[in-house]
N, C-alpha and C positions, 0 to 999 in steps of 0.2 A: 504494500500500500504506500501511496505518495504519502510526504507529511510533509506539514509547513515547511520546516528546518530545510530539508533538499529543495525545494520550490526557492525560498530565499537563495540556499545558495548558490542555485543555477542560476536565475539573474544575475548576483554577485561578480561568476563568474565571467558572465558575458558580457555584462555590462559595467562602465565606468559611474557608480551609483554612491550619493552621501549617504544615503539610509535605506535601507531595505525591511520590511517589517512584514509578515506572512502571518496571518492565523488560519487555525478552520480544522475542518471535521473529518477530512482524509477524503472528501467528497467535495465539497463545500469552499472554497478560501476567499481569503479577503486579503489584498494588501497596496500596503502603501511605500511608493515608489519615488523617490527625489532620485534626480538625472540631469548634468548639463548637459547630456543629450536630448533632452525633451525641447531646448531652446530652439523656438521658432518654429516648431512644430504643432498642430492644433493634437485636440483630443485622438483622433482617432490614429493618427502618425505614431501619436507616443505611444497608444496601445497596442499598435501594429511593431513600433520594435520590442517592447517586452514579451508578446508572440514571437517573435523572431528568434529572441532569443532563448525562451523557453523550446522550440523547436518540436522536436515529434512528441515531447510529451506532453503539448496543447492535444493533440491528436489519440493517444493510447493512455495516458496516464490521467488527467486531471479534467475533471468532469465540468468544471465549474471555476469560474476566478473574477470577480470583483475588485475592480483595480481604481484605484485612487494615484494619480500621475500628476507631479511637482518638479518644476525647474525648482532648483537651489534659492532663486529670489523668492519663488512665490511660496516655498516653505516656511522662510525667513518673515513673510506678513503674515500667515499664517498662525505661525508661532505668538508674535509679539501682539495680537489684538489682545 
């Protein structure tokens, strides 16, 4: 069974990420994704390379994925409201 923990760190790996955070149910996840790769890129771009990067296991492994996608700045307003 997938679990959070591999999910984060396959991002991790493929991607150049400040935070990576993964929860959920081995069915289910949820996470959130800070990336200067996401700059200048709208919603569906950025969810398109964390697919990428997750690669065949969007396909065989993980049922589900709920994704919350942040440039470095917009985490940073995020945070301090």
């Amino acid at each position: 069974m997938v679990t959070a923990e591999s999910i984060q760190t396959h991002i991790e790996t493929a991607m150049q990420c400040e935070l990576v955070q993964v929860e959920g149910d081995g069915h289910h996840f949820n996470a959130i994704i800070v990336s200067a790769e996401f700059q200048g890129k709208n919603m569906v771009q950025q969810h398109q390379l964390v697919y990428r990067a997750l690669g065949d296991r969007m396909k065989e492994e993980i049922h589900a994925i709920s994704m919350k996608t942040l440039t470095p700045e917009q985490w940073k307003d995020v945070n301090h409201r």
